[in-house]
C-alpha positions in Angstrom: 0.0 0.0 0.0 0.8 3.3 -0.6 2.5 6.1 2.0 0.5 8.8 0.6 -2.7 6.8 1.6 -4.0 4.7 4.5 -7.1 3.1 3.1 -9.8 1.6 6.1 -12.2 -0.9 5.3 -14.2 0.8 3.0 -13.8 2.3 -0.1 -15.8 5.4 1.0 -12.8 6.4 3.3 -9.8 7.0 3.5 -6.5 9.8 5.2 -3.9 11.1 4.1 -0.3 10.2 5.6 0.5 12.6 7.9 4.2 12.9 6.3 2.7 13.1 3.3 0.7 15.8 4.1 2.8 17.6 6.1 5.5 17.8 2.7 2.7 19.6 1.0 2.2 22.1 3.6 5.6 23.0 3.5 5.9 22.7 -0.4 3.0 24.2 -1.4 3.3 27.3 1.2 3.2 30.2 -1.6 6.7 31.0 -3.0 8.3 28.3 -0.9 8.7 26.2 -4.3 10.2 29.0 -6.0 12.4 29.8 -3.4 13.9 25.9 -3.0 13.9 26.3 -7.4 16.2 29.2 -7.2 18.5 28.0 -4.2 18.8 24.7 -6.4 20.3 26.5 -8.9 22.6 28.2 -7.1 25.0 27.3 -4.5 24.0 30.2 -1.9 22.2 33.7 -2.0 22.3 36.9 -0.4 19.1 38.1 0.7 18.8 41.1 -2.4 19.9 38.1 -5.0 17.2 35.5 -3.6 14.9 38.7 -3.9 15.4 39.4 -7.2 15.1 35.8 -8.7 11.4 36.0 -6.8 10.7 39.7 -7.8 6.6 39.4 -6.7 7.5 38.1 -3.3 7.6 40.9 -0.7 11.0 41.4 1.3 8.7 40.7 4.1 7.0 37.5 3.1 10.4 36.2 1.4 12.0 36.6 5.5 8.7 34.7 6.6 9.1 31.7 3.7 12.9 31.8 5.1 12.4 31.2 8.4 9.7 28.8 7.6 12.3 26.6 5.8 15.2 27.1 8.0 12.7 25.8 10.9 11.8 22.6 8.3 15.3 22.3 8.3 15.3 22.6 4.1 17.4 25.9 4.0 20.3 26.8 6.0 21.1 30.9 7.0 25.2 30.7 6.8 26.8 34.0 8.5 30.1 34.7 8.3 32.6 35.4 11.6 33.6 38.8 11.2 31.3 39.9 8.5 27.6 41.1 7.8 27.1 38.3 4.8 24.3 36.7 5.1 23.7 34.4 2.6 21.3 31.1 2.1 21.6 27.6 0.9 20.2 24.3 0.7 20.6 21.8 3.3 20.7 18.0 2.0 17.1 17.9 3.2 16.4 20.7 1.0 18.9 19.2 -2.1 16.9 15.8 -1.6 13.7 18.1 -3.1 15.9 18.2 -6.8 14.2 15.1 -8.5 10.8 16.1 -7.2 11.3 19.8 -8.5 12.8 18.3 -11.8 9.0 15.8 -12.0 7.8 19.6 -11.2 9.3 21.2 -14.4 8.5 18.0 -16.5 4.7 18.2 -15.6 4.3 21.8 -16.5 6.3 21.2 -19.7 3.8 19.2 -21.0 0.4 20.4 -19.6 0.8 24.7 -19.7 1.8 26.6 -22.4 4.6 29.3 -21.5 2.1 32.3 -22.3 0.2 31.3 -19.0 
């Protein structure tokens, strides 16, 4: 059987997996998806780069999705000793997300157009 489901004894019912549905809340938070797309693609950010590869995500909400991720343990804030960089990066939590975002890419190549 399935992880995604737990079936019970009829077919009229049946849950979720709690892992399972607990991935989506984190994945399909708004922006979060674009934010693990971006840090995938790059080996760490500064805060105004990460910004500007999500340009409709507000400063404000983009520091929210942040610490949201960082607490999910899927992105990791590196400072440096004796500087004000700040930059972000993957964990290998986070890096174990690149075949499901690649599956992401392949589904939307073949059902949207690139107008929409």
């Amino acid at each position: 059987m399935s992880e995604a489901l737990e079936t019970t004894s009829t077919a009229d019912h049946f849950s979720l997996c709690p892992k399972f549905s607990r991935t989506f809340s984190v994945l399909g938070q708004k922006w979060n998806g674009l934010i693990i797309e971006v840090l995938l693609n790059e080996d760490s950010l500064r805060f105004k780069d990460l910004a500007r590869s999500v340009p409709k995500c507000s400063d404000r909400v983009l520091v929210e999705r942040l610490k949201s991720l960082e607490a999910e343990g899927i992105v990791d804030r590196v400072t440096y000793k004796d500087s004000s960089l700040i930059e972000y990066q993957l964990t290998e939590k986070g890096e174990a997300l690149r075949p499901v975002m690649s599956e992401v890419h392949q589904f939307a190549d073949c059902w949207y157009d690139s107008e929409n």
